[in-house]
Biopython code that builds the backbone (N, CA, C, O; Angstrom):
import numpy as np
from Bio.PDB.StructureBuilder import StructureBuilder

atoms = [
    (1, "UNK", "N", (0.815, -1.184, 0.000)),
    (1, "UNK", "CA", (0.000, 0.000, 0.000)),
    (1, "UNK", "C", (0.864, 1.255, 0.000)),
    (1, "UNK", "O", (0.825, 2.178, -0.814)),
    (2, "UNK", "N", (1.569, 1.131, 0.954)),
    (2, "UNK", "CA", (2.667, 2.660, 0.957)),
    (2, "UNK", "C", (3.904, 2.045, 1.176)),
    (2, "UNK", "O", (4.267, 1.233, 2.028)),
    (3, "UNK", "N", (4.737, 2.824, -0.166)),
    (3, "UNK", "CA", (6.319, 2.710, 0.756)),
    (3, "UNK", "C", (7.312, 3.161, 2.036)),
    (3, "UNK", "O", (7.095, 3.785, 3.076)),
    (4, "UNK", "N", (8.087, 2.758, 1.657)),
    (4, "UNK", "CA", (8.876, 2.578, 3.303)),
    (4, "UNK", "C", (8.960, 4.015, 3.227)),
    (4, "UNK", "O", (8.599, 4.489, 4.304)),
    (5, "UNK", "N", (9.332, 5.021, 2.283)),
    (5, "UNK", "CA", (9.412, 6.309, 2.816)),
    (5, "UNK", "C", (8.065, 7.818, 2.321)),
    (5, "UNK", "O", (8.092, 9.048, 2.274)),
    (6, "UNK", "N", (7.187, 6.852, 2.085)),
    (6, "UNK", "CA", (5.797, 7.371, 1.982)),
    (6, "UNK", "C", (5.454, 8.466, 3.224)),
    (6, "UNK", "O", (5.106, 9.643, 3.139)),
    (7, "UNK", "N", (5.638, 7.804, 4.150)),
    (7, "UNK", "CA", (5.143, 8.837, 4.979)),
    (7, "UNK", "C", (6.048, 10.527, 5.526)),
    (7, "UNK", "O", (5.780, 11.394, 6.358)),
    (8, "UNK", "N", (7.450, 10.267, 4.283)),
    (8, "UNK", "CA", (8.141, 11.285, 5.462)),
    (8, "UNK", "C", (7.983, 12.100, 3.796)),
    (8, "UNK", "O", (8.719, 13.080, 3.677)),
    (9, "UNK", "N", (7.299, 11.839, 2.837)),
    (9, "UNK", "CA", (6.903, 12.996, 1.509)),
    (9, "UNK", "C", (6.622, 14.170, 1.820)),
    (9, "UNK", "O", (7.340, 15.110, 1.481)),
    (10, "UNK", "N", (5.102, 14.370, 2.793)),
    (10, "UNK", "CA", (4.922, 15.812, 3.404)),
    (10, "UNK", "C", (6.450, 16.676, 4.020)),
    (10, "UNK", "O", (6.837, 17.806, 3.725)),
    (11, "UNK", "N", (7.132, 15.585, 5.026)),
    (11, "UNK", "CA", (7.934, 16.788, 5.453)),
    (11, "UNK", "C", (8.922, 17.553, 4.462)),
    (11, "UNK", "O", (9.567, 18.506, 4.900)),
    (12, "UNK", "N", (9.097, 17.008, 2.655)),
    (12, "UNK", "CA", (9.818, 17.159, 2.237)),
    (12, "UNK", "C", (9.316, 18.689, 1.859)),
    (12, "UNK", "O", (10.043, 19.562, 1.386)),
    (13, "UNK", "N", (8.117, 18.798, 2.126)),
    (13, "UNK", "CA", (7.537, 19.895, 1.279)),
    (13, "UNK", "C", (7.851, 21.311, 2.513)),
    (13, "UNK", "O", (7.924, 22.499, 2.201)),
    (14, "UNK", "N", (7.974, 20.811, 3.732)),
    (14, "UNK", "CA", (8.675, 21.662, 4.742)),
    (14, "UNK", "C", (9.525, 22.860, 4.468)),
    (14, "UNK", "O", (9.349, 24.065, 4.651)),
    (15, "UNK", "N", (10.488, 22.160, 3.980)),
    (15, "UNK", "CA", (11.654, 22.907, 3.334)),
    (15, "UNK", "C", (11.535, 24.065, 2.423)),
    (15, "UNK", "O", (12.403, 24.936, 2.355)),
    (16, "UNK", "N", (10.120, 24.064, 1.514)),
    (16, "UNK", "CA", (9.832, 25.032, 1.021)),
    (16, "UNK", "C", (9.245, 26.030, 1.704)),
    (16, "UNK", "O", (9.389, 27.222, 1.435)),
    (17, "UNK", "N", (8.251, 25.368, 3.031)),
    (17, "UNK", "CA", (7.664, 26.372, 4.097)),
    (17, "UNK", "C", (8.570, 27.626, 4.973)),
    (17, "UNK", "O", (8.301, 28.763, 5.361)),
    (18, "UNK", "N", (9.913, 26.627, 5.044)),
    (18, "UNK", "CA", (10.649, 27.177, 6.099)),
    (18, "UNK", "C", (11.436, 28.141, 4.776)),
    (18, "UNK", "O", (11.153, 29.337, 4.836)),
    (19, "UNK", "N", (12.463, 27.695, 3.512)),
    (19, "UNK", "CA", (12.869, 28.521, 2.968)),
    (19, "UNK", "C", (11.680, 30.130, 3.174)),
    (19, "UNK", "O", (11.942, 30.957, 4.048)),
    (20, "UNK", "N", (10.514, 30.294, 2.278)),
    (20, "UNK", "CA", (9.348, 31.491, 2.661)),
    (20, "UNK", "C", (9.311, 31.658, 3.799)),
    (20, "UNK", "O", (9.688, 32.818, 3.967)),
    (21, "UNK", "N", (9.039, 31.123, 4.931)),
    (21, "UNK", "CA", (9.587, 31.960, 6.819)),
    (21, "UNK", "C", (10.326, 32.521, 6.594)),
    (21, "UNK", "O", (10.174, 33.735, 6.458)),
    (22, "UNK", "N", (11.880, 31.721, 6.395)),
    (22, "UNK", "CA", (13.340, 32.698, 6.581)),
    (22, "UNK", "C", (13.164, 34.135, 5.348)),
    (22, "UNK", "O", (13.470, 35.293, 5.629)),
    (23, "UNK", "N", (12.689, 33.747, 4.195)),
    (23, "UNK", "CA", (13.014, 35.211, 3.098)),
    (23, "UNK", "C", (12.133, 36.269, 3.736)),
    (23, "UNK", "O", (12.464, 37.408, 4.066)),
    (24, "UNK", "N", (10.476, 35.443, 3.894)),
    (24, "UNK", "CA", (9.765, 36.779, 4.354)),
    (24, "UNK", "C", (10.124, 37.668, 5.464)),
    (24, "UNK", "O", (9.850, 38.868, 5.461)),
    (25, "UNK", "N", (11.024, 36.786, 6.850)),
    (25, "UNK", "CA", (11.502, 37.273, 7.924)),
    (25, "UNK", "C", (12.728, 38.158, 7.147)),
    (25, "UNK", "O", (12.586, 39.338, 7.469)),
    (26, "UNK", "N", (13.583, 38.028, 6.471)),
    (26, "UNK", "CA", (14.803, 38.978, 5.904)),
    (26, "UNK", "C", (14.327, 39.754, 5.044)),
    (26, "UNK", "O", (15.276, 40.316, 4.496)),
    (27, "UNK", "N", (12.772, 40.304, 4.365)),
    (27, "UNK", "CA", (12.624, 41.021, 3.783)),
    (27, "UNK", "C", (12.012, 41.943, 4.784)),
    (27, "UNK", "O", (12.504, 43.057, 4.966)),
    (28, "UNK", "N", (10.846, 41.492, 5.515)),
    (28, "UNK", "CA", (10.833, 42.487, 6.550)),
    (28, "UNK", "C", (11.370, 43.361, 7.435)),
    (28, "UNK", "O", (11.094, 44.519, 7.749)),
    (29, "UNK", "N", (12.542, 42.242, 7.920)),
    (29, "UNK", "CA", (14.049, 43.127, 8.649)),
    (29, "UNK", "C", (14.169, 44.128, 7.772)),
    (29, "UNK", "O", (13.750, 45.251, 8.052)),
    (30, "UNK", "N", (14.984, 43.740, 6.149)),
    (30, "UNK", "CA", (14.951, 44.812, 5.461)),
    (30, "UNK", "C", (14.489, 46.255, 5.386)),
    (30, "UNK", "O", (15.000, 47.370, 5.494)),
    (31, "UNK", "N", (13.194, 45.692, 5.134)),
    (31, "UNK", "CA", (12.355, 46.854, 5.332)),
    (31, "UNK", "C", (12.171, 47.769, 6.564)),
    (31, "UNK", "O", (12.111, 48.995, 6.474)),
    (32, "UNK", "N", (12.088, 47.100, 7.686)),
    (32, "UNK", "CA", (12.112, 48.110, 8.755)),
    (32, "UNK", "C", (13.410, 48.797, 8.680)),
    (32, "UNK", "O", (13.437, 50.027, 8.734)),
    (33, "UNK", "N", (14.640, 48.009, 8.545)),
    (33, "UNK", "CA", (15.884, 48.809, 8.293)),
    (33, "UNK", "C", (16.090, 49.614, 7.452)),
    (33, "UNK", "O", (17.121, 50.286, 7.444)),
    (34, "UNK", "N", (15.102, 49.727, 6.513)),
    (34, "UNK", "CA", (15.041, 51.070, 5.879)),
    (34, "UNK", "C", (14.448, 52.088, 6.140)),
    (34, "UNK", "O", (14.862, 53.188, 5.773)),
    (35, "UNK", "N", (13.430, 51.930, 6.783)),
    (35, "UNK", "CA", (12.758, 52.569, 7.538)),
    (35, "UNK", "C", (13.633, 53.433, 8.825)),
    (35, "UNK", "O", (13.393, 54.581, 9.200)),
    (36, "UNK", "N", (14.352, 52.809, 9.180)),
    (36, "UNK", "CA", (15.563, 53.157, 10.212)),
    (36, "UNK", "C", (16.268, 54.387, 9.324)),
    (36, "UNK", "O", (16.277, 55.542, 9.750)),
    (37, "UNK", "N", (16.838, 54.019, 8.082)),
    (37, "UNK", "CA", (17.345, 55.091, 7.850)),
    (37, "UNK", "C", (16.473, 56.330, 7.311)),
    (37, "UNK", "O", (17.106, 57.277, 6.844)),
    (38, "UNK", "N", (15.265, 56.389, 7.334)),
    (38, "UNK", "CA", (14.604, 57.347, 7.390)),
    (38, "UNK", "C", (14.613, 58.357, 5.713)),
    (38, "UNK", "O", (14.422, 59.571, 5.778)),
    (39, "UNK", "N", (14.839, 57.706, 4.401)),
    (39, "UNK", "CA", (15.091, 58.751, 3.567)),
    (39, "UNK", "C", (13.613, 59.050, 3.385)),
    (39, "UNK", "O", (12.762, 58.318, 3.890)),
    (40, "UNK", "N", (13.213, 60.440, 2.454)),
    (40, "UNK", "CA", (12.666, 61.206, 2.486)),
    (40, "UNK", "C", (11.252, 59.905, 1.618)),
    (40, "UNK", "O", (10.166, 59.677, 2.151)),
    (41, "UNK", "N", (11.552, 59.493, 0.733)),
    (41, "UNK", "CA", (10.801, 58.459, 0.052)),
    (41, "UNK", "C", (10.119, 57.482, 1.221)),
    (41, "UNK", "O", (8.898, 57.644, 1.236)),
    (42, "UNK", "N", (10.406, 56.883, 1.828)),
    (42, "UNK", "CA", (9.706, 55.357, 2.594)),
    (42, "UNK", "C", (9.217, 56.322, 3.719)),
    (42, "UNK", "O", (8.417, 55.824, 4.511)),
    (43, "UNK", "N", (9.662, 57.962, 3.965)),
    (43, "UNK", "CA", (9.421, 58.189, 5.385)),
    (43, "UNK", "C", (7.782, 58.073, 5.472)),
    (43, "UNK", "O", (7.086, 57.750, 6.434)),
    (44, "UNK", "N", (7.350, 58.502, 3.943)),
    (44, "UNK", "CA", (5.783, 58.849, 3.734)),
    (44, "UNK", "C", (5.299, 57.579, 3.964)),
    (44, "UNK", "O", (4.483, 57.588, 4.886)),
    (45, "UNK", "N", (5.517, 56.290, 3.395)),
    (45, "UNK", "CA", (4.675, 55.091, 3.745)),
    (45, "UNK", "C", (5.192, 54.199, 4.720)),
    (45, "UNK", "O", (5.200, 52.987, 4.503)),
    (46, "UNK", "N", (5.723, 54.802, 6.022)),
    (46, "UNK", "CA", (5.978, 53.939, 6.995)),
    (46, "UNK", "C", (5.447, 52.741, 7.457)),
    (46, "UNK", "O", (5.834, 51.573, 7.422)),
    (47, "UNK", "N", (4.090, 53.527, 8.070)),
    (47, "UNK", "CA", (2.798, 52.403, 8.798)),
    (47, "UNK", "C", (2.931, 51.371, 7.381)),
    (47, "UNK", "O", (3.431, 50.248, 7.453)),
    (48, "UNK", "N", (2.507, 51.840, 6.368)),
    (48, "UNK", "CA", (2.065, 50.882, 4.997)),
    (48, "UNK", "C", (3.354, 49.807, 4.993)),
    (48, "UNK", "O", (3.199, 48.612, 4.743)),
    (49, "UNK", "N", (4.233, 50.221, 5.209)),
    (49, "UNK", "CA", (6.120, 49.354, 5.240)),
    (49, "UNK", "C", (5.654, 48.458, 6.649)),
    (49, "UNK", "O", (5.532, 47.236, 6.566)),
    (50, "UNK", "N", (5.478, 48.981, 7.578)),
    (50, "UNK", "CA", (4.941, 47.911, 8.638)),
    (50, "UNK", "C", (4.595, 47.359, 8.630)),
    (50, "UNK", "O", (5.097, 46.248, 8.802)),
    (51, "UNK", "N", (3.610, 47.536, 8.462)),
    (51, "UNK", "CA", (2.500, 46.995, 8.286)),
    (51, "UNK", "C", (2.299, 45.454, 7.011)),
    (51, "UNK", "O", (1.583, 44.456, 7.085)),
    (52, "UNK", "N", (2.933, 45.744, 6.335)),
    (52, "UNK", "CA", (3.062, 44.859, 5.228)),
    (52, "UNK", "C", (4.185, 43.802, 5.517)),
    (52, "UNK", "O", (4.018, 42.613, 5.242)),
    (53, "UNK", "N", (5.678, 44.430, 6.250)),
    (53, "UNK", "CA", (6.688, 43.578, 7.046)),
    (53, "UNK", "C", (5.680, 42.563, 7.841)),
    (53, "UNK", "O", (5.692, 41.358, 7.590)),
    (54, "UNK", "N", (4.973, 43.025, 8.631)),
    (54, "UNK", "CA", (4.388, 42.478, 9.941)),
    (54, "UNK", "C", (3.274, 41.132, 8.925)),
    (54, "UNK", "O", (3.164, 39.993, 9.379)),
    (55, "UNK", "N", (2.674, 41.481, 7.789)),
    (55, "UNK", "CA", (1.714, 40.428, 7.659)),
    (55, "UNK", "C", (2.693, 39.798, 6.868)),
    (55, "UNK", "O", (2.272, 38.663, 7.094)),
    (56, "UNK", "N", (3.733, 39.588, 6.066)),
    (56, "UNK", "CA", (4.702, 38.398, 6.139)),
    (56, "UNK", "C", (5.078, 37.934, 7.096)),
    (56, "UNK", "O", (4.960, 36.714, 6.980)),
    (57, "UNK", "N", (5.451, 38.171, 7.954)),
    (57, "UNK", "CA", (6.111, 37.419, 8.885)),
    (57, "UNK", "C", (4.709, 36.356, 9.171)),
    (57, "UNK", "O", (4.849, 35.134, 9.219)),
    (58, "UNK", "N", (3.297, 37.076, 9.356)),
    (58, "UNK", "CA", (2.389, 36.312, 10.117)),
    (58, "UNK", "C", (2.391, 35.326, 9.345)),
    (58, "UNK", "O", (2.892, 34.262, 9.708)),
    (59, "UNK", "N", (1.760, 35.501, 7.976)),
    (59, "UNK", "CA", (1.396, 34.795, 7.017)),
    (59, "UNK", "C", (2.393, 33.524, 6.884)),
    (59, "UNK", "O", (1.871, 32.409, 6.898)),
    (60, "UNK", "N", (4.196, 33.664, 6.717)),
    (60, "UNK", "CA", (4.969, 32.758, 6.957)),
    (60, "UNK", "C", (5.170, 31.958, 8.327)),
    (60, "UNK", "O", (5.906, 30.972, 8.355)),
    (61, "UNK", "N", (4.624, 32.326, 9.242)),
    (61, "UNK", "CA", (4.587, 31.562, 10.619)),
    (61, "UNK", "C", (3.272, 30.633, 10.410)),
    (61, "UNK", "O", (3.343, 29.410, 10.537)),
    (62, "UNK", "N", (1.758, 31.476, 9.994)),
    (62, "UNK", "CA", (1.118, 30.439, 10.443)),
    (62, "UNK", "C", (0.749, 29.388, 9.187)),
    (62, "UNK", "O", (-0.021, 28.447, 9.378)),
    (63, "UNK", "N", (1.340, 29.626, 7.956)),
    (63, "UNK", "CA", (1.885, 28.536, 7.015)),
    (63, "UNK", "C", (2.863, 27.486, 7.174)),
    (63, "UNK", "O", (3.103, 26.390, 6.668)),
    (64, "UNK", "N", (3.410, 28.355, 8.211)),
    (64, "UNK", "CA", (5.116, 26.474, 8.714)),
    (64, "UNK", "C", (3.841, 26.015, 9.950)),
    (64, "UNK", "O", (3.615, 24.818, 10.132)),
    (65, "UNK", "N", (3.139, 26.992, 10.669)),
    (65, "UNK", "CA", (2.680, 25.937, 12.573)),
    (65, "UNK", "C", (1.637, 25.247, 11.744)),
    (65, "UNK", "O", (1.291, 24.161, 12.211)),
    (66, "UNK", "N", (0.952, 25.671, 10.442)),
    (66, "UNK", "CA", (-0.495, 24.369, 9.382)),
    (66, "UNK", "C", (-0.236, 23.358, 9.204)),
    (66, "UNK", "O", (-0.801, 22.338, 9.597)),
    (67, "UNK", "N", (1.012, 23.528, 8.337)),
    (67, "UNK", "CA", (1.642, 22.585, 8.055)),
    (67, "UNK", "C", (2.373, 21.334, 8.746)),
    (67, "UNK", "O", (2.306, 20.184, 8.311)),
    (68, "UNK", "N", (3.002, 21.689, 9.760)),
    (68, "UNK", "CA", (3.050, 20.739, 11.432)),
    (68, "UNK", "C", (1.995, 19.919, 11.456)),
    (68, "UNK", "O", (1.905, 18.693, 11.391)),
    (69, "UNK", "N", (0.816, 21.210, 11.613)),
    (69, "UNK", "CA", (-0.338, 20.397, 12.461)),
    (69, "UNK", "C", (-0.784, 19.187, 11.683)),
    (69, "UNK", "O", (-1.279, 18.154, 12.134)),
    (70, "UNK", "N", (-0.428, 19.611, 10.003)),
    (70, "UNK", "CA", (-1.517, 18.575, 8.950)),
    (70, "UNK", "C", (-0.940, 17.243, 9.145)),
    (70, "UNK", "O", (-1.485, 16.147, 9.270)),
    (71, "UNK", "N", (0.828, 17.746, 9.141)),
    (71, "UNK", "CA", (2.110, 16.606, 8.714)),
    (71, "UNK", "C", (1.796, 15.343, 10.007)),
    (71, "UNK", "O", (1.634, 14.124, 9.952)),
    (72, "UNK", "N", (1.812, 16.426, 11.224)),
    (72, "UNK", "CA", (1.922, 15.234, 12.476)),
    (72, "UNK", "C", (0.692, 15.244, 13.237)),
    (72, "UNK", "O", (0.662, 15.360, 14.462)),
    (73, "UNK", "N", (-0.338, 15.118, 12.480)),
    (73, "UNK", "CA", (-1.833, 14.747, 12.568)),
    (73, "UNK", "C", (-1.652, 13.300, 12.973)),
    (73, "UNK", "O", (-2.635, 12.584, 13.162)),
]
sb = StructureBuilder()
sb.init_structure("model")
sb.init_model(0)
sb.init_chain("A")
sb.init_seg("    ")
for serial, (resi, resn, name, xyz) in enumerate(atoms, 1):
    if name == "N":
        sb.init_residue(resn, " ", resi, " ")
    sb.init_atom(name, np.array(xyz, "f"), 0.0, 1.0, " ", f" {name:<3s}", serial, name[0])
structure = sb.get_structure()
């Protein structure tokens, strides 16, 4: 019915979850760190730069804790 390494397929797909965590987490850093330096351009859409950092990060967290839950159901 299933092979010997049938069941560890889902976690392979992990790796793509966690690569999107780590980029969205280093684009957000990014971004707030630009925000840090304050030029005259990003100063106007701060909140909008936040704000948008902040729902990657969410969006990549609660896409890796779904994926857990489905894998080790």
């Amino acid at each position: 019915m299933f092979g010997t390494g049938d069941y560890l397929k889902p976690l392979l797909n992990l790796n793509n979850d966690v690569t999107f965590l780590v980029g969205s987490s280093l684009n957000a850093i990014v971004i707030l760190l630009a925000i840090r330096i304050k030029s005259s351009v990003i100063r106007e859409y701060t909140r909008l730069l936040v704000a948008q950092s902040a729902i990657e990060i969410a969006v990549g967290i609660t896409i890796f804790i779904l994926k857990m839950v489905i894998v080790f159901q």
